[in-house]
TIVO-2410 file (N, C-alpha, C; in nm, 3 decimals):
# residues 68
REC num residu      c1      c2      c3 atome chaine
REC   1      X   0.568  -0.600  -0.436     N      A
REC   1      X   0.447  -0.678  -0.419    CA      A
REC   1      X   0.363  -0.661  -0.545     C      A
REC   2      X   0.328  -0.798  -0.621     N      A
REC   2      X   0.216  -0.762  -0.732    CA      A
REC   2      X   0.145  -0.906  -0.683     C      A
REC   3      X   0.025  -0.857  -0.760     N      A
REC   3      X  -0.092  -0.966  -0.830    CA      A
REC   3      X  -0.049  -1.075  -0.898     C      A
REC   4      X  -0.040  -1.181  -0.888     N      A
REC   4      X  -0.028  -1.287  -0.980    CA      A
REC   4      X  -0.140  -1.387  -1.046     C      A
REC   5      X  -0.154  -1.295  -1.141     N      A
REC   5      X  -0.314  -1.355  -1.255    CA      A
REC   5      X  -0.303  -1.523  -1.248     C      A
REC   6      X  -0.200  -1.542  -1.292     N      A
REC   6      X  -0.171  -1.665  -1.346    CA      A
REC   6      X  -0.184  -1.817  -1.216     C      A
REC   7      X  -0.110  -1.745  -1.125     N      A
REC   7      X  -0.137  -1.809  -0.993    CA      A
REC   7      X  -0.220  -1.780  -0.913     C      A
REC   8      X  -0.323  -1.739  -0.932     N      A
REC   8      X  -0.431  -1.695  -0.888    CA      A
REC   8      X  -0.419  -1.643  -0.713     C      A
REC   9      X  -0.315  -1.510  -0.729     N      A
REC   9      X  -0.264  -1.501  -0.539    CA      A
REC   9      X  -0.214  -1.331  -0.573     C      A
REC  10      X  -0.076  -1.347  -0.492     N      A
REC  10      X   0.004  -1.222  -0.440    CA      A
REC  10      X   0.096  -1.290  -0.402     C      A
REC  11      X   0.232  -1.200  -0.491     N      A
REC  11      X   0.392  -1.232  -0.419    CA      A
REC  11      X   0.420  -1.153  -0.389     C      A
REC  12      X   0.527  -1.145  -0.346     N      A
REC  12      X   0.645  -1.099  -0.253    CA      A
REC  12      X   0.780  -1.076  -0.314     C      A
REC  13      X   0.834  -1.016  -0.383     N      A
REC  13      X   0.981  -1.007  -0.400    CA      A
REC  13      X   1.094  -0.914  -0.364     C      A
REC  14      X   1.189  -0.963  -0.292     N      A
REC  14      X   1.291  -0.942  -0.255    CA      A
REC  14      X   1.398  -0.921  -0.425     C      A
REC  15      X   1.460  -0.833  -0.431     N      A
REC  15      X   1.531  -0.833  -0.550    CA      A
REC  15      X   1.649  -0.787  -0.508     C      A
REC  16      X   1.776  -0.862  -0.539     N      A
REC  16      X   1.919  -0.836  -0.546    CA      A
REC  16      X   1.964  -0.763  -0.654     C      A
REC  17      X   2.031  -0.669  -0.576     N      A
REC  17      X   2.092  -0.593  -0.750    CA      A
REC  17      X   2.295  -0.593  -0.697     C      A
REC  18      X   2.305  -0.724  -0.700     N      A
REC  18      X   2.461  -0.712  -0.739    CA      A
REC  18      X   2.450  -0.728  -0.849     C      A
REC  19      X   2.552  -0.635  -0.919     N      A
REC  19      X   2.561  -0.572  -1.037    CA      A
REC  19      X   2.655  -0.662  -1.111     C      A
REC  20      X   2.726  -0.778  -1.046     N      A
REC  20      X   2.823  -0.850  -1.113    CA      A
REC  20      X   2.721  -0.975  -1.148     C      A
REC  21      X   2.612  -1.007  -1.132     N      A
REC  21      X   2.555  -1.131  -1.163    CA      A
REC  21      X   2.371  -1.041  -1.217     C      A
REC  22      X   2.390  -0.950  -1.202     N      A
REC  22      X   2.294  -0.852  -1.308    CA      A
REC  22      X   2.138  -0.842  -1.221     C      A
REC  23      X   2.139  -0.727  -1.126     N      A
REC  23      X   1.985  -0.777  -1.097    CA      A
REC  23      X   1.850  -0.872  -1.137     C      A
REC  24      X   1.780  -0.896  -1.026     N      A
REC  24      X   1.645  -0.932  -1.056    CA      A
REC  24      X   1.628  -1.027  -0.897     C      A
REC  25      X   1.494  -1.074  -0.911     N      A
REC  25      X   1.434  -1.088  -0.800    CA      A
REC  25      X   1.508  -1.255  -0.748     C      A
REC  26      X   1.506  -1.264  -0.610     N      A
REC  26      X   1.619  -1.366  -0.528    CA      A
REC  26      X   1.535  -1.414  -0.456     C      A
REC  27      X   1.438  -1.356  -0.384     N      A
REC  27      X   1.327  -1.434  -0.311    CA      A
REC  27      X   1.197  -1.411  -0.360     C      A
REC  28      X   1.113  -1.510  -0.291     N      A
REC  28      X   0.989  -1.493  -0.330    CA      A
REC  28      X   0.898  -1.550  -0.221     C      A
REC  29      X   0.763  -1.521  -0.143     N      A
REC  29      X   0.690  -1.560  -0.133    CA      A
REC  29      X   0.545  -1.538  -0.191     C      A
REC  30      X   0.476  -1.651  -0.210     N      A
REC  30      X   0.372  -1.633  -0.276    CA      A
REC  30      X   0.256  -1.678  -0.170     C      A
REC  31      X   0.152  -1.580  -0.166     N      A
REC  31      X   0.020  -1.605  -0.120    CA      A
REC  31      X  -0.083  -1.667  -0.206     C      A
REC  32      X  -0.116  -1.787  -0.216     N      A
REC  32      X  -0.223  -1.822  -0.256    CA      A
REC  32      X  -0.388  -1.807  -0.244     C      A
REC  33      X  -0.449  -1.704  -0.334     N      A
REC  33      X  -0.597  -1.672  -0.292    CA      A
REC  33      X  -0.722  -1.828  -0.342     C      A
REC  34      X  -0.609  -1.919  -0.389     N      A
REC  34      X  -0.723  -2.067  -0.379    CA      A
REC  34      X  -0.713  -2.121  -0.276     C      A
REC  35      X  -0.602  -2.182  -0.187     N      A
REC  35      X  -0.632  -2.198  -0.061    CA      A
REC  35      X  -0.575  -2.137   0.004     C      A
REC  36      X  -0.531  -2.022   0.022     N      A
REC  36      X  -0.519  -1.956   0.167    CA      A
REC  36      X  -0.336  -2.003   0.188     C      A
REC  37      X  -0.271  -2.075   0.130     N      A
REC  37      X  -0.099  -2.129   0.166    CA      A
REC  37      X  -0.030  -1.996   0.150     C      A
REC  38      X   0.091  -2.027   0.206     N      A
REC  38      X   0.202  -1.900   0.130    CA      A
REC  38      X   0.331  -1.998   0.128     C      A
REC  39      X   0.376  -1.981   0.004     N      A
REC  39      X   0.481  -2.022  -0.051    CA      A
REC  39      X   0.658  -1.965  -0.038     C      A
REC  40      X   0.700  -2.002   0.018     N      A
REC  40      X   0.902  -1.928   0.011    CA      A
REC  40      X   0.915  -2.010  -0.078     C      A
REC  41      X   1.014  -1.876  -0.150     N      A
REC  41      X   1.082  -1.978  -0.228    CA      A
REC  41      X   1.225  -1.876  -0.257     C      A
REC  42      X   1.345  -1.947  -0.301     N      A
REC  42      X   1.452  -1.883  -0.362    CA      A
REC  42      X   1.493  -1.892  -0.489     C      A
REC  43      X   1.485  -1.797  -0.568     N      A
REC  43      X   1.451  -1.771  -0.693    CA      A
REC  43      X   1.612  -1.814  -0.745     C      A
REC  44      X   1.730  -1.759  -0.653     N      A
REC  44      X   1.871  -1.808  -0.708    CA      A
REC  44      X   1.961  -1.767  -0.567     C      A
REC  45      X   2.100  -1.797  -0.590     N      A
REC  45      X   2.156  -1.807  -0.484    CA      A
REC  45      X   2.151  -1.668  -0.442     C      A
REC  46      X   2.194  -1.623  -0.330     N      A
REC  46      X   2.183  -1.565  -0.251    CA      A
REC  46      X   2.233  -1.535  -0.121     C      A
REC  47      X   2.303  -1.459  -0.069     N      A
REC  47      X   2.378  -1.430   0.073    CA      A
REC  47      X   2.282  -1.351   0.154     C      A
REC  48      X   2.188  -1.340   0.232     N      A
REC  48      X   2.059  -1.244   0.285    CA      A
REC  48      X   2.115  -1.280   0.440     C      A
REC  49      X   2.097  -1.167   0.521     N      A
REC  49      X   2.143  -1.208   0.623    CA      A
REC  49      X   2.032  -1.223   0.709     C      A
REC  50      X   2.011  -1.244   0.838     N      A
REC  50      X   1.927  -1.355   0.889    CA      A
REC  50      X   1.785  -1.251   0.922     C      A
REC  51      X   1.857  -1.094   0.947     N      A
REC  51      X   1.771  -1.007   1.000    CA      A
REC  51      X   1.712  -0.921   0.888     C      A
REC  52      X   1.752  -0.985   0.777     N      A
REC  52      X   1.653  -0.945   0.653    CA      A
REC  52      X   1.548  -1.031   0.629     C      A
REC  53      X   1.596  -1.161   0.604     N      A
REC  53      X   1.540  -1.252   0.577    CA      A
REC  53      X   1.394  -1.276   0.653     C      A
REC  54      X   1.434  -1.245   0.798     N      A
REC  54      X   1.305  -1.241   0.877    CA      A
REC  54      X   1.222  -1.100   0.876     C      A
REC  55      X   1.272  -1.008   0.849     N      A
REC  55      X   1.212  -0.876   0.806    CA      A
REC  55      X   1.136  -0.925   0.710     C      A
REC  56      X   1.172  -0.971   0.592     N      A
REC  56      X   1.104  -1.018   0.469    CA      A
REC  56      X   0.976  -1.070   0.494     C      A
REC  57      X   1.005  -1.172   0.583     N      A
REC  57      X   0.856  -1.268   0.588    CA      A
REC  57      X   0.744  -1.259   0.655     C      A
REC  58      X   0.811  -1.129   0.771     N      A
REC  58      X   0.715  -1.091   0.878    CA      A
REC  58      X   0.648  -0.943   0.725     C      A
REC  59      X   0.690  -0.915   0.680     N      A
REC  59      X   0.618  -0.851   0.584    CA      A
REC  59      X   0.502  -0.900   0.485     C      A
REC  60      X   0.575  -0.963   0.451     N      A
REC  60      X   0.472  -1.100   0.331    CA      A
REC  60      X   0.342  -1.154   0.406     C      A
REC  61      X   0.375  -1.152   0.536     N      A
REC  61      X   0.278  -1.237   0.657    CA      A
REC  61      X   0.160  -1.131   0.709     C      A
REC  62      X   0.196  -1.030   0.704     N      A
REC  62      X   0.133  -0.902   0.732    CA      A
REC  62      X   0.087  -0.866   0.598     C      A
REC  63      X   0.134  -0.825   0.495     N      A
REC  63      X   0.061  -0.708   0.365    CA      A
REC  63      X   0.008  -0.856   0.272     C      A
REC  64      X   0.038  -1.008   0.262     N      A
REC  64      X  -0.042  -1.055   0.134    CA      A
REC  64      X  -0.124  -1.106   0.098     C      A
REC  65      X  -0.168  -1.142   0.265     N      A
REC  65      X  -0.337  -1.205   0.306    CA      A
REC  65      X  -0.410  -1.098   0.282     C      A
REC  66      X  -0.571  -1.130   0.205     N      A
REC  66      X  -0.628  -0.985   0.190    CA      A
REC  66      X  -0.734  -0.943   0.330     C      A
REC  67      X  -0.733  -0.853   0.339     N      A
REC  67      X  -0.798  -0.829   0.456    CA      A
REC  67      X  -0.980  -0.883   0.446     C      A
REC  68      X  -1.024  -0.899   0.553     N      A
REC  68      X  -1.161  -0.997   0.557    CA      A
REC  68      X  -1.195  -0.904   0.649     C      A
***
């Protein structure tokens, strides 16, 4: 989870490290602090199985809204 200056929010990354196609980050959601959206997105292909995938977002959904 970092700050994103540029997008004025908070992401989310999920990072794959198969070692045959060289780590780095595979998912992403982004929280937007201009309006309030959150963004999925898939950064590259990817095999995630269904009970990660939803682990993932129930996380992002919980820690990237800031608390009020």
């Amino acid at each position: 989870m970092a700050s994103d200056v540029v997008r004025d929010g908070m992401t989310l990354e999920l990072t794959d490290l198969d070692q045959a196609r060289g780590p780095g980050p595979s998912l992403e959601v982004f929280y937007s602090d201009e309006d309030g959206t959150m963004t999925f997105s898939a950064l590259r292909p990817i095999d995630v199985p269904m009970e990660i995938l939803t682990r993932f977002v129930e996380v992002a959904r919980s820690n990237l809204p800031p608390s009020r």
